[in-house]
N, CA, C and O atoms as a DFTB+ gen file, in Angstrom:
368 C
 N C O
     1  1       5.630     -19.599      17.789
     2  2       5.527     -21.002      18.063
     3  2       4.692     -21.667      16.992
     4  3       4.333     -21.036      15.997
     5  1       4.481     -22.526      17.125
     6  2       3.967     -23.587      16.104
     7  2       2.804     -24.952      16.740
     8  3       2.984     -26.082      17.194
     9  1       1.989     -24.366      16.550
    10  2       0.726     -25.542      17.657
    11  2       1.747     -25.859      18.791
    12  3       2.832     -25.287      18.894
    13  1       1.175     -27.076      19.849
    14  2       1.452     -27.936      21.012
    15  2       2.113     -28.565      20.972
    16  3       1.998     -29.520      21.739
    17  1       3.822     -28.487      19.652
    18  2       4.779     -29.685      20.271
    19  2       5.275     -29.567      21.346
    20  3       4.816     -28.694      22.082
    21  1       6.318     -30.351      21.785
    22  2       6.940     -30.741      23.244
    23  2       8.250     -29.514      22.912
    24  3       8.778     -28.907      23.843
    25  1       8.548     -29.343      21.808
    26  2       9.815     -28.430      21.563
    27  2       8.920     -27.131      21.607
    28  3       9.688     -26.252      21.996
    29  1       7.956     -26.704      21.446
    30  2       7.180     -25.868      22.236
    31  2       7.143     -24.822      23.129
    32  3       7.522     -23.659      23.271
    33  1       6.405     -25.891      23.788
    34  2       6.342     -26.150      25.347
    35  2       7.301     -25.929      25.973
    36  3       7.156     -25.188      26.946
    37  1       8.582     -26.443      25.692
    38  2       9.962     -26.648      26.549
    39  2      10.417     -24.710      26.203
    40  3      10.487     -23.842      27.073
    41  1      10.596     -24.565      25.054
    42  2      10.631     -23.214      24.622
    43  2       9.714     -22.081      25.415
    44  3      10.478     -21.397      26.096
    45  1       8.382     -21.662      25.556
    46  2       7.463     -21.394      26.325
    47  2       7.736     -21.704      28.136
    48  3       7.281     -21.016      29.049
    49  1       8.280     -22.476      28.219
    50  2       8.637     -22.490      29.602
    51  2       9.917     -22.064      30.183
    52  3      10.186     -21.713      31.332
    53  1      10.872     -22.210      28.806
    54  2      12.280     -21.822      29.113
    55  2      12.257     -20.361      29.745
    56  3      12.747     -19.906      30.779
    57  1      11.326     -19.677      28.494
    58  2      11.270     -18.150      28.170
    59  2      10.482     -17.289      29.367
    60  3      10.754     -16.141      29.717
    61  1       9.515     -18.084      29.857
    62  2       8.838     -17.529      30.896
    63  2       9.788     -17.699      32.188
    64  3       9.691     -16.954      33.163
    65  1      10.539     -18.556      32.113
    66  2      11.091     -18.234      33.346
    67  2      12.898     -17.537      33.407
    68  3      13.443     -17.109      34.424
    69  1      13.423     -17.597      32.220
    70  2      13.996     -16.741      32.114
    71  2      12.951     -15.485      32.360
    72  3      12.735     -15.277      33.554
    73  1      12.528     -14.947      31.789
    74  2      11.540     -13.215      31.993
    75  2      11.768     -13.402      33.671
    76  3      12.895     -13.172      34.110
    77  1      11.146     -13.644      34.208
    78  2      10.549     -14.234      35.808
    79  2      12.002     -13.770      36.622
    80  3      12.114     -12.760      37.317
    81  1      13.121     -14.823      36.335
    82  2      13.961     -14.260      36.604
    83  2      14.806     -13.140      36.454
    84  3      15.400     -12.571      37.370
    85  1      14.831     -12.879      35.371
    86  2      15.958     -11.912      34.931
    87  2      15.631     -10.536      34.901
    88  3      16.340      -9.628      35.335
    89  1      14.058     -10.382      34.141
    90  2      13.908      -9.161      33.524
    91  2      13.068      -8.738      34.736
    92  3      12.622      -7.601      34.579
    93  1      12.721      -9.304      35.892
    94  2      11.622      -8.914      37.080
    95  2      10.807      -7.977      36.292
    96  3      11.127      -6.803      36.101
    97  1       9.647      -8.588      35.801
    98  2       8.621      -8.087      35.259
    99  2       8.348      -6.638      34.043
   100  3       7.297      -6.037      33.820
   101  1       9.914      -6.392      33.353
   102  2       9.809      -5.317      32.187
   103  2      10.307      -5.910      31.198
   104  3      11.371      -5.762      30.597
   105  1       9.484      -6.572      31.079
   106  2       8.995      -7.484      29.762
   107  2       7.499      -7.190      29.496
   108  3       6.554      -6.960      30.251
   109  1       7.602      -7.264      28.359
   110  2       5.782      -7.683      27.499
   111  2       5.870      -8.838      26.879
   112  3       6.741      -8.962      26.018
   113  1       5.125      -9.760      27.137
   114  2       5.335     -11.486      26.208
   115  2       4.227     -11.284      25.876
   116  3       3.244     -10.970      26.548
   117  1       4.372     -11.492      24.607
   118  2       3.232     -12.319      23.232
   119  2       3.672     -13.571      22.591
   120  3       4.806     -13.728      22.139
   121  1       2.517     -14.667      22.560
   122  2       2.620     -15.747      22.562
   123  2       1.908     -15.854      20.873
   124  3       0.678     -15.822      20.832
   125  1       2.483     -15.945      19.857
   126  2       1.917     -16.396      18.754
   127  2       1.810     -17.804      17.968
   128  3       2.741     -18.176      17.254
   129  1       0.811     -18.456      18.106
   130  2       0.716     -19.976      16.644
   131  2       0.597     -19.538      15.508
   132  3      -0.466     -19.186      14.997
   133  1       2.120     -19.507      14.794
   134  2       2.098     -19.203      13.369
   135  2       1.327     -20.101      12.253
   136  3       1.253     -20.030      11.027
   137  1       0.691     -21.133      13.406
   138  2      -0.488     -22.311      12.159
   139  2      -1.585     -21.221      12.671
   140  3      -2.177     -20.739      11.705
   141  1      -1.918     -20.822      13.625
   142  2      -3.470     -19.943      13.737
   143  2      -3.067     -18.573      13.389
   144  3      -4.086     -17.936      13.119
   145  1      -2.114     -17.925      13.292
   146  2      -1.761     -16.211      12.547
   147  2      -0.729     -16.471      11.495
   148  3       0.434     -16.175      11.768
   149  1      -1.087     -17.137       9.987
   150  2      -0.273     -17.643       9.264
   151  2       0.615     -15.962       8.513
   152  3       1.733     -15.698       8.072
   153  1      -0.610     -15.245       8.721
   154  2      -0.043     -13.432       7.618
   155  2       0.989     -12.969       8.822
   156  3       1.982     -12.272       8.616
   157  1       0.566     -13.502      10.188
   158  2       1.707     -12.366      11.236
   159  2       2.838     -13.461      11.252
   160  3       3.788     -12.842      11.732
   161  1       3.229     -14.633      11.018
   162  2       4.485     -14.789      10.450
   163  2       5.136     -14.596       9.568
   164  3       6.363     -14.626       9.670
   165  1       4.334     -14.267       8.108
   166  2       4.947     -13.692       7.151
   167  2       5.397     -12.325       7.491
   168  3       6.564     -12.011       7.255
   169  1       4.549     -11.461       8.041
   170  2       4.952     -10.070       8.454
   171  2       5.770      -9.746       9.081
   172  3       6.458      -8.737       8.929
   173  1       5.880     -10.901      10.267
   174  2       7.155     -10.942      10.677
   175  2       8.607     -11.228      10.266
   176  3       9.632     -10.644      10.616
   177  1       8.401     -12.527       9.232
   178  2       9.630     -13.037       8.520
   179  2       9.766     -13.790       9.255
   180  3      10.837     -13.638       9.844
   181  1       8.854     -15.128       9.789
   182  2       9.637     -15.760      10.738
   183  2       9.906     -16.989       9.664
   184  3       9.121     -17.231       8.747
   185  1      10.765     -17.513       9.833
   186  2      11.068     -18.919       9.055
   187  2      11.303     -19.900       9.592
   188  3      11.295     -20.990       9.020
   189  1      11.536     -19.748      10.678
   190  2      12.070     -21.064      12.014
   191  2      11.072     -20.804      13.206
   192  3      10.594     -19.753      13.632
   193  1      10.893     -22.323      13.662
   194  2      10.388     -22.118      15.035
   195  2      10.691     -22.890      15.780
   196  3      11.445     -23.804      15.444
   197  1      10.147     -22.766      17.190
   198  2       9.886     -21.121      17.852
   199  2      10.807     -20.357      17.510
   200  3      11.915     -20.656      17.063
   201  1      10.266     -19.124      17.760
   202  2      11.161     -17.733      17.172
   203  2      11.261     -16.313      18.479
   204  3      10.258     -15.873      19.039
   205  1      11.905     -16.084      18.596
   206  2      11.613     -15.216      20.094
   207  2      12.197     -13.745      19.490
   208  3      13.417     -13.672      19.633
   209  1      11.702     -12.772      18.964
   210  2      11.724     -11.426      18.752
   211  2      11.789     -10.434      19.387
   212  3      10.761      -9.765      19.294
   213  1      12.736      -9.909      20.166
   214  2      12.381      -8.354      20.807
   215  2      12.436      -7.072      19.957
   216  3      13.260      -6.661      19.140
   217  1      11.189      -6.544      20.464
   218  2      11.112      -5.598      19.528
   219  2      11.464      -4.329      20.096
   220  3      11.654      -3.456      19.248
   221  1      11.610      -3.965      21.345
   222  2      11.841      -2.971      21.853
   223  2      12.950      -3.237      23.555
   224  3      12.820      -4.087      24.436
   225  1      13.957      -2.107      23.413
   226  2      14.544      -1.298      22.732
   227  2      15.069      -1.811      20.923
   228  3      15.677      -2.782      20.474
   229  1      14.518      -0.710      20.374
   230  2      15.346      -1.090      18.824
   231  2      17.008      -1.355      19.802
   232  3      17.342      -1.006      20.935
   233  1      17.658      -2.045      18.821
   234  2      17.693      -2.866      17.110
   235  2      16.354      -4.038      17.512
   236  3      16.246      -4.503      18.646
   237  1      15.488      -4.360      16.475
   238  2      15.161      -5.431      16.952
   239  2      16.162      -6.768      16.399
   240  3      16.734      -7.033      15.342
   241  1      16.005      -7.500      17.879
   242  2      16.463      -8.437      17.884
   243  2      15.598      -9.963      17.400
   244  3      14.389      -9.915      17.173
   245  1      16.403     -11.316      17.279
   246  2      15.746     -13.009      16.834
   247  2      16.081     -13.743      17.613
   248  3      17.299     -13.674      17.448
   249  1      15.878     -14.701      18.677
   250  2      16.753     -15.881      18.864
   251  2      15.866     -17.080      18.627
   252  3      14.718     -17.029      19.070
   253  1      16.279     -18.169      17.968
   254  2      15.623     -18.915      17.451
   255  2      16.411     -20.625      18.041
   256  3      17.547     -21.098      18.061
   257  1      15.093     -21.060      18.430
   258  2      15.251     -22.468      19.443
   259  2      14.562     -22.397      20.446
   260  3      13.725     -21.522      20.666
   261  1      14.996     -23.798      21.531
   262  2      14.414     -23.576      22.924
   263  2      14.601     -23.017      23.763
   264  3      14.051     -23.253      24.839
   265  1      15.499     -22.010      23.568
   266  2      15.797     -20.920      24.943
   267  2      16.175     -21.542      25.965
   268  3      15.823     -21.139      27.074
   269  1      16.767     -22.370      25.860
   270  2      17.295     -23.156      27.425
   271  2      18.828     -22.738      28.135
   272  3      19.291     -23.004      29.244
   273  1      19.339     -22.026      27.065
   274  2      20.739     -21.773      27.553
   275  2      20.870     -19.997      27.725
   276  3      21.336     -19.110      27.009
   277  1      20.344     -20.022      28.771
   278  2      19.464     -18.227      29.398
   279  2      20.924     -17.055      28.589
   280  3      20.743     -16.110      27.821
   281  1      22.159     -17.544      29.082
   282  2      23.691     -16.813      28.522
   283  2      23.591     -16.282      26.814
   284  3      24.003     -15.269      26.248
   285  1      23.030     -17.183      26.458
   286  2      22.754     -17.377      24.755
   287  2      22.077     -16.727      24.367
   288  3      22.272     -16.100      23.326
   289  1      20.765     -16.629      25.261
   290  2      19.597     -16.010      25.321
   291  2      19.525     -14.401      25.555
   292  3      18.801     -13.637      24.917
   293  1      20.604     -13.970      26.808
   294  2      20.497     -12.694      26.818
   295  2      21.478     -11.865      26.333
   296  3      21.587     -10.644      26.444
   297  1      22.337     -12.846      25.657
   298  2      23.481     -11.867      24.327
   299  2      22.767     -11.729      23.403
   300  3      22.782     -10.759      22.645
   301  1      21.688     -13.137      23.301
   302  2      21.111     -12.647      21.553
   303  2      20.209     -11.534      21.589
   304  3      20.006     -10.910      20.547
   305  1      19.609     -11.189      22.719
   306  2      18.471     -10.214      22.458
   307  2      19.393      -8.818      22.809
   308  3      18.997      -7.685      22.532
   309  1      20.316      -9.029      23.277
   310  2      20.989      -7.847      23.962
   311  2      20.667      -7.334      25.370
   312  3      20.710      -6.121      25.574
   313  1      20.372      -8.121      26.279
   314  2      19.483      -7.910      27.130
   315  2      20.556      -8.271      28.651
   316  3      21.131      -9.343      28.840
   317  1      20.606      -6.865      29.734
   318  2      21.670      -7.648      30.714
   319  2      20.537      -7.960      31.579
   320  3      19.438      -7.544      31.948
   321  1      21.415      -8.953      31.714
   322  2      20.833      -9.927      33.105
   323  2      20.587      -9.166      34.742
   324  3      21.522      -8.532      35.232
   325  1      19.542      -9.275      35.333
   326  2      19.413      -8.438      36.752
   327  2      19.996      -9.544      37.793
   328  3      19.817      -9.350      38.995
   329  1      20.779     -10.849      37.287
   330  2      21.790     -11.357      38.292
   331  2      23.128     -10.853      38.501
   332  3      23.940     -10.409      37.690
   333  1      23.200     -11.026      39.861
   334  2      24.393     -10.544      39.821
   335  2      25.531     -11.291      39.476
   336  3      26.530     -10.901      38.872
   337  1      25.312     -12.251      39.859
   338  2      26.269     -13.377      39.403
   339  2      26.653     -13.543      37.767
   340  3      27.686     -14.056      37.337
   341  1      25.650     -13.024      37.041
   342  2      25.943     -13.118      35.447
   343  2      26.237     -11.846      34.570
   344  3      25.415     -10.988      34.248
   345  1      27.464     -11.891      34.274
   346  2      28.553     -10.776      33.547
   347  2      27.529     -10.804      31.938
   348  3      27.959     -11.713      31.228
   349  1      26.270      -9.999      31.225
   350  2      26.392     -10.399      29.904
   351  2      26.763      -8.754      29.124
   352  3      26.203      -7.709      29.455
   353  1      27.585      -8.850      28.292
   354  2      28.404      -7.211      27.846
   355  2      26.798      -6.528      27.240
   356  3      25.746      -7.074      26.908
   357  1      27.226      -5.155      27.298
   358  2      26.302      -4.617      26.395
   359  2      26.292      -4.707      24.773
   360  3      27.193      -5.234      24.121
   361  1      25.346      -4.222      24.333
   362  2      24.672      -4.568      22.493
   363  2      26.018      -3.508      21.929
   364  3      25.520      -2.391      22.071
   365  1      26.776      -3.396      21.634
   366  2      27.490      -2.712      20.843
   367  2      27.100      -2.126      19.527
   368  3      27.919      -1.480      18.873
């Protein structure tokens, strides 16, 4: 993330409640300000923000934006959904 904008925030809230829902608590969230850890975005390679990284299970995965469209969200990380109602394929 990037200090206290509103695109943020909206991001940060998307993401927490996707986790909340989906992943029922096997998740680890780390919250980084790439203006206050300027070397752990380089280390990371982030170039866009917010930036949402899973790092585990390898491959690591990027999805980059506000995370508001959860479908988008759990193809990009590779991640199935614990609804039942939502079909997302596995990481091929």
């Amino acid at each position: 993330m990037t200090g206290t904008s509103a695109r943020t925030s909206t991001a940060i809230a998307n993401l927490q409640r996707l986790c909340e829902n989906e992943l029922k608590g096997q998740y680890e969230l780390e919250i980084v300000d790439v203006l206050q850890q300027p070397q752990r975005a380089e280390d990371e390679k982030i170039l866009a923000t917010p930036t949402l990284i899973k790092q585990l299970p390898l491959p690591l995965r990027r999805v980059i934006g506000d995370l508001s469209d959860k479908e988008k969200v759990l193809l990009g990380l590779a991640v199935q959904s614990q609804s039942p109602d939502a079909v997302i394929p596995p990481a091929a």
